[in-house]
N, C-alpha and C positions, 0 to 999 in steps of 0.2 A: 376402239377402246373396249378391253374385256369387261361384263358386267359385274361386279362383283355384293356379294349379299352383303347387308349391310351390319349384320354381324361381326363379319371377315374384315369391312372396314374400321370399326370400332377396335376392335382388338387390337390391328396392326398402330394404331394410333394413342400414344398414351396419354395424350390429351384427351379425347374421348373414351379412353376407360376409363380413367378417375370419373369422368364426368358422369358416364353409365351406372358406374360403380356406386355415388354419393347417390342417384335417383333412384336405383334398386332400394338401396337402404332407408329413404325417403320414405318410397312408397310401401315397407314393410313399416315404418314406422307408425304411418297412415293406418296401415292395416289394425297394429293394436292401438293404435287411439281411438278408433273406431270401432271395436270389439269392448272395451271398457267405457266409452259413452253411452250414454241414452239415442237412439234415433233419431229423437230432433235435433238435437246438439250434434251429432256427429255430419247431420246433411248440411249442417249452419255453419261448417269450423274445417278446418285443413293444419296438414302439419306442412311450415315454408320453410325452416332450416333445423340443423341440428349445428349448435356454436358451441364451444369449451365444454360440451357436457349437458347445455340444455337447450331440451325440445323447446321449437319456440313455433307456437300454434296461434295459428290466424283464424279470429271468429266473424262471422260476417256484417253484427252490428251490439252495442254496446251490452243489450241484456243476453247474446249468447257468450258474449265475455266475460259477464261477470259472474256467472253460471258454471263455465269452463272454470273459472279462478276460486269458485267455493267447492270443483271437485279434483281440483288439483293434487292433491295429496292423494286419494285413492285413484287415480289417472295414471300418476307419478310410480306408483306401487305396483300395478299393472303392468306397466309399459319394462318398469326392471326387472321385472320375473325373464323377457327375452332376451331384453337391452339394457346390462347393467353399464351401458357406459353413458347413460342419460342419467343425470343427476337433479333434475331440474326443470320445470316447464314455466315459460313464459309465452304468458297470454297475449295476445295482441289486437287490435279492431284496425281489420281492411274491408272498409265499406266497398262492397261490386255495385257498377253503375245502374241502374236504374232501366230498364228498359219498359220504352212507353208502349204499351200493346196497343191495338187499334182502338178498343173500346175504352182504353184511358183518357182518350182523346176528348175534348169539351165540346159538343153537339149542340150550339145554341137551340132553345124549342121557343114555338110561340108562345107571349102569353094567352091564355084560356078566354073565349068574349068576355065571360063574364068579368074577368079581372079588369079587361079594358074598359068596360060599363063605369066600373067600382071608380077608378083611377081618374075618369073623365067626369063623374058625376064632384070626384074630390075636387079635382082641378077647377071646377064652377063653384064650387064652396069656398073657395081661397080668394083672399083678397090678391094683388098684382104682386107679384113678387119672385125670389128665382126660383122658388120649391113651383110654383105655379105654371112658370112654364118649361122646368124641367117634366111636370107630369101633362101638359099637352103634347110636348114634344114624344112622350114615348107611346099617349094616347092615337098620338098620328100614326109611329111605327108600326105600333102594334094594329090597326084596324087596318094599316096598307099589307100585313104580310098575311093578315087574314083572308084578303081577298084572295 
């Protein structure tokens, strides 16, 4: 089977021109929404379609959308100067999932002697009751992970 570029194969395919076609224009769209935002707003936001005439921009969580939706009008104004056939921008919130980094991770620590002194000296002040051996029981924990 001849190699062929993948250029070559786009082309002969009119399925995949149209499809090439709408993401050029995408990502030129992208180019001037991102030339008329601010820097943080433009890292925070993406343009996902163009429908019947309006840009419809996805911001990463509620206050870069509503941000996006109080500069919509001079956005709007911008973007026509290249693209008079965007009549209209619709804002929208797609939250990106969350990624846990290492150090987000919950690292139980011991508590400090002192605290355990404090908590054991409480728990002898207590008459019999469940607060009372709720604070022996962490009095125990906590002097066995000290050792």
């Amino acid at each position: 089977m001849p190699v062929q570029k993948i250029g070559d194969v786009i082309a002969t395919s009119g399925n995949l021109e149209a499809l090439a076609r709408k993401a050029r224009r995408l990502r030129d769209l992208q180019q001037l929404l991102f030339e008329a935002s601010p820097p943080s707003l433009a890292a925070a936001s993406g343009v996902a379609d163009l429908k019947s005439g309006t840009l419809i921009v996805v911001a990463d969580n509620a206050a870069v959308a509503a941000k996006l939706r109080q500069l919509a009008p001079r956005l709007l104004l911008h973007v026509r100067e290249q693209a008079n056939e965007v009549t209209g921008i619709r804002v929208e919130v797609q939250v990106k999932p969350h990624k846990i980094k290492a150090e987000d991770k919950f690292t139980p620590r011991p508590l400090p002697p002192d605290a355990i002194q404090d908590f054991a000296r409480l728990s002898d002040a207590l008459p019999d009751s469940p607060l009372k051996s709720a604070l022996h029981r962490l009095v125990v924990r906590g002097r066995a992970k000290v050792r």
